[in-house]
PyMOL CGO cylinders between C-alpha atoms (Angstrom):
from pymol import cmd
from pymol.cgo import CYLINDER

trace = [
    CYLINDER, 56.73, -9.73, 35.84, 54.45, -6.72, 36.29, 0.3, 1, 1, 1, 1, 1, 1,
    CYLINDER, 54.45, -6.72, 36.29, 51.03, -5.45, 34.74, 0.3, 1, 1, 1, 1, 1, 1,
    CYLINDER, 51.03, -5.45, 34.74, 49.71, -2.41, 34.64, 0.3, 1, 1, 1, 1, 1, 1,
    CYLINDER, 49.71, -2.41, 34.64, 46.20, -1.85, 35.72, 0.3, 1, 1, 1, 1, 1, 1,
    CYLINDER, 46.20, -1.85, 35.72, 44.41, 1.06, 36.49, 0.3, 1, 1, 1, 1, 1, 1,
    CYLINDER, 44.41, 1.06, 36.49, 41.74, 1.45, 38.85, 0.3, 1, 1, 1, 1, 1, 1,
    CYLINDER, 41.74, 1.45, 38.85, 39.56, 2.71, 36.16, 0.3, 1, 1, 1, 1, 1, 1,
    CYLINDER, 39.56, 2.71, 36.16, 39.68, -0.60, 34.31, 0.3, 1, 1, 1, 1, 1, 1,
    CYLINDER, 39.68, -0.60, 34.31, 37.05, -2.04, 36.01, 0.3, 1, 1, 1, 1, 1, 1,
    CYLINDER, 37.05, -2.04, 36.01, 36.52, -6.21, 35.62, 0.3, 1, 1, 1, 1, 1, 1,
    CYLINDER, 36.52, -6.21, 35.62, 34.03, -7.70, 33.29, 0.3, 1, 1, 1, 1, 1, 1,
    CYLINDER, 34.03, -7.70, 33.29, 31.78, -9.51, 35.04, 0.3, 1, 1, 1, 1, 1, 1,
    CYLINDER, 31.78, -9.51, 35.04, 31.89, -13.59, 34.05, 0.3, 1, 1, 1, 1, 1, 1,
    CYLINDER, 31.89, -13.59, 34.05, 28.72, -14.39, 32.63, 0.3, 1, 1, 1, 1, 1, 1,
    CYLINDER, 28.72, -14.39, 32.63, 26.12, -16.84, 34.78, 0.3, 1, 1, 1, 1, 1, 1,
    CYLINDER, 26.12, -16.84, 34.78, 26.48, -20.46, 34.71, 0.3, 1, 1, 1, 1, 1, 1,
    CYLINDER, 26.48, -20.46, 34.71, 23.75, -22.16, 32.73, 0.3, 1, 1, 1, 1, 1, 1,
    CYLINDER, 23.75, -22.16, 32.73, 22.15, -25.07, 33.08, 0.3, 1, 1, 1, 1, 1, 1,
    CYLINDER, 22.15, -25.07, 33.08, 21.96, -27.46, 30.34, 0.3, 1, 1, 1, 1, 1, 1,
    CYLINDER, 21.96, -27.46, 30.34, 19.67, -30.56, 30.38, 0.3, 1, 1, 1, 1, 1, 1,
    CYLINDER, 19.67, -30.56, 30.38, 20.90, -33.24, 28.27, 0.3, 1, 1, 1, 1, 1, 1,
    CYLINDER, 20.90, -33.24, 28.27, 17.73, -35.82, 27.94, 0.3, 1, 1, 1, 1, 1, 1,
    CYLINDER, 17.73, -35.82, 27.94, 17.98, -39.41, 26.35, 0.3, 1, 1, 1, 1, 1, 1,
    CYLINDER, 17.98, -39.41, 26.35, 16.90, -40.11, 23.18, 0.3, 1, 1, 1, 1, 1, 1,
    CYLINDER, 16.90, -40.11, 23.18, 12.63, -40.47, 23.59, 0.3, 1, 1, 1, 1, 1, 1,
    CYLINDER, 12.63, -40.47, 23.59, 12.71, -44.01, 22.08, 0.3, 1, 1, 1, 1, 1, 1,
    CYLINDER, 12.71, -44.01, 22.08, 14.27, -45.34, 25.41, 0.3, 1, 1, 1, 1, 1, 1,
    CYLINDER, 14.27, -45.34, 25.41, 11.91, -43.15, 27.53, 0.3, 1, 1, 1, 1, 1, 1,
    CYLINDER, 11.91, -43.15, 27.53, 8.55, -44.75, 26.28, 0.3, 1, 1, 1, 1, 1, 1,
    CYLINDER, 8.55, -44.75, 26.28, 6.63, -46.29, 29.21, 0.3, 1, 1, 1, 1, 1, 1,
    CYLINDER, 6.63, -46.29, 29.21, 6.37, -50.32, 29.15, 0.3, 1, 1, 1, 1, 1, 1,
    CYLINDER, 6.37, -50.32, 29.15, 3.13, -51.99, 27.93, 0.3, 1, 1, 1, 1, 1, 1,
    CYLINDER, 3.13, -51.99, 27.93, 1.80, -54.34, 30.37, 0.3, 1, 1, 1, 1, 1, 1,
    CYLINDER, 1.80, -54.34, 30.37, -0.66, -56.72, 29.33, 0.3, 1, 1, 1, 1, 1, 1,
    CYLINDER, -0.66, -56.72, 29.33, -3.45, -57.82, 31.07, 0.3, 1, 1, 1, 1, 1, 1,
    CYLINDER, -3.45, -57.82, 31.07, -4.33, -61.48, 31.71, 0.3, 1, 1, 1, 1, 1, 1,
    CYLINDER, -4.33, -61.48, 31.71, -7.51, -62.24, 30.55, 0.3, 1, 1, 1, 1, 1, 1,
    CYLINDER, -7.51, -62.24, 30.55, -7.16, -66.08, 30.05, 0.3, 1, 1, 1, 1, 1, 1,
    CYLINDER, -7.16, -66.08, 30.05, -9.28, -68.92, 31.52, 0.3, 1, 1, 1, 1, 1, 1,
    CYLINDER, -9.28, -68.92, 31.52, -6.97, -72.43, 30.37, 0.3, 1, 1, 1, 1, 1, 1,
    CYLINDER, -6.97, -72.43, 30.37, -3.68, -73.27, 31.29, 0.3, 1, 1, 1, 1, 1, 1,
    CYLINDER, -3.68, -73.27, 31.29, -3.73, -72.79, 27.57, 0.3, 1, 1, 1, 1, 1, 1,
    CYLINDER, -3.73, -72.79, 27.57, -4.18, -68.84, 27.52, 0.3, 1, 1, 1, 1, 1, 1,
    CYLINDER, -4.18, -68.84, 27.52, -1.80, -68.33, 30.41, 0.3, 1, 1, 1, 1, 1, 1,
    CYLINDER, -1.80, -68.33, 30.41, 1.20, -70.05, 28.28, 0.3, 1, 1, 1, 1, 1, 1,
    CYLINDER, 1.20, -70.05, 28.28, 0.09, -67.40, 25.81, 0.3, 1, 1, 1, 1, 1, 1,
    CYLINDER, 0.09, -67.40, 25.81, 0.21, -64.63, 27.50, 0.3, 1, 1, 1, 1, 1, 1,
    CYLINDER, 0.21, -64.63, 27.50, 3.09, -65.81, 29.19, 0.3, 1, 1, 1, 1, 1, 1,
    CYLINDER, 3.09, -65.81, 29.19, 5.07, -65.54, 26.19, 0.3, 1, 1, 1, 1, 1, 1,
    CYLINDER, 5.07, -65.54, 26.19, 3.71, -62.33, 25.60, 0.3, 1, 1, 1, 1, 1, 1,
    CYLINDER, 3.71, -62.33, 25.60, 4.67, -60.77, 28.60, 0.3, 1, 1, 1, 1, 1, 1,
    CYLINDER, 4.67, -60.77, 28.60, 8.38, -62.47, 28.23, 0.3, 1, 1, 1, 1, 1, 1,
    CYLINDER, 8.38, -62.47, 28.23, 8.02, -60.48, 24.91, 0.3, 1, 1, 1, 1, 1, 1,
    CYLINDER, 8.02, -60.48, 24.91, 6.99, -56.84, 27.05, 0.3, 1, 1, 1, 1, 1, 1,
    CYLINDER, 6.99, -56.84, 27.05, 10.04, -57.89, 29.17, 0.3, 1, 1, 1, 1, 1, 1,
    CYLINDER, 10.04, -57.89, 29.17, 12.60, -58.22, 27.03, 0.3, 1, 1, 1, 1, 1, 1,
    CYLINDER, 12.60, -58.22, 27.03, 11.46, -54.94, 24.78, 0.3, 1, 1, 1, 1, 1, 1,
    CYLINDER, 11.46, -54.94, 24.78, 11.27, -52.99, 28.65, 0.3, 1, 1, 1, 1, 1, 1,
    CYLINDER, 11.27, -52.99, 28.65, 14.77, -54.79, 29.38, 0.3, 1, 1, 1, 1, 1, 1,
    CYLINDER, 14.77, -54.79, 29.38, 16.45, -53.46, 25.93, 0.3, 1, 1, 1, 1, 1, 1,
    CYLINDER, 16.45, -53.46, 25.93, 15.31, -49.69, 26.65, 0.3, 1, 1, 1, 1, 1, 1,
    CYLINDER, 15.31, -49.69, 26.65, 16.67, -49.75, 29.81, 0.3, 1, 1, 1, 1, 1, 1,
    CYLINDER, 16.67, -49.75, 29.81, 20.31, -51.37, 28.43, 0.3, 1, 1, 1, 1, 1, 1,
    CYLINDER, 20.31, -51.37, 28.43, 19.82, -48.47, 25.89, 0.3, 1, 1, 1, 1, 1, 1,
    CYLINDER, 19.82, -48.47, 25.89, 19.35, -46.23, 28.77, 0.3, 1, 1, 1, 1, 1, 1,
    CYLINDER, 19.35, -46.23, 28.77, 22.58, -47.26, 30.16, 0.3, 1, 1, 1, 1, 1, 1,
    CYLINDER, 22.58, -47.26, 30.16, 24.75, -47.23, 27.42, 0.3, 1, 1, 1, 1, 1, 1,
    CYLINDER, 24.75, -47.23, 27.42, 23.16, -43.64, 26.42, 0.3, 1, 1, 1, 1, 1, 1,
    CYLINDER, 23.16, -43.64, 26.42, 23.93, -42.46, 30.17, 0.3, 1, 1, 1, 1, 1, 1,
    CYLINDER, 23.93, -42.46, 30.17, 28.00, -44.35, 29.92, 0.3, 1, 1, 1, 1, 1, 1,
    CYLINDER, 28.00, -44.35, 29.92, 28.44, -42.66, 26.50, 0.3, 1, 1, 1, 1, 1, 1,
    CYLINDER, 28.44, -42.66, 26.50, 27.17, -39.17, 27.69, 0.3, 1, 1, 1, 1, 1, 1,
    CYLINDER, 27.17, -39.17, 27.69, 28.66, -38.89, 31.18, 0.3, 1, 1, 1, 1, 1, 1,
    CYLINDER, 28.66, -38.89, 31.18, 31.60, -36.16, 30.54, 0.3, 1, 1, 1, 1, 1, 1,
    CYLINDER, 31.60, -36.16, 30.54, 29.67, -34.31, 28.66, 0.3, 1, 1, 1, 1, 1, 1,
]
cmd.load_cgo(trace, "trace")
């Protein structure tokens, strides 16, 4: 099979390649609070134990969020 093309048709350029940034959703991207110890007792530090194992586990759940954002949006 043969086409016909003249050398005045001249080729349309292909447009550039963009870039586009896909960012996670800004919930996941907040930075973790960290709590200082300011305790005295054995008392205070079981508190703010359980505080921080509260930080943790909010920090750990953004960054599972993170990953399952990241495995849902990879082909895309």
């Amino acid at each position: 099979m043969m086409f016909a093309v003249s050398c005045a048709e001249k080729p349309k350029p292909l447009p550039a390649a963009q870039l586009i940034y896909v960012y996670p959703p800004a919930a996941l991207l907040q930075q973790c609070k960290q709590t200082p110890f300011a305790g005295e007792t054995f008392g205070d530090a079981v508190m703010a134990l359980q505080v921080t194992q509260n930080e943790l586990d909010i920090c750990a759940s953004r960054i599972d969020g993170l990953i399952k954002w990241q495995r849902d949006n990879a082909g895309k």
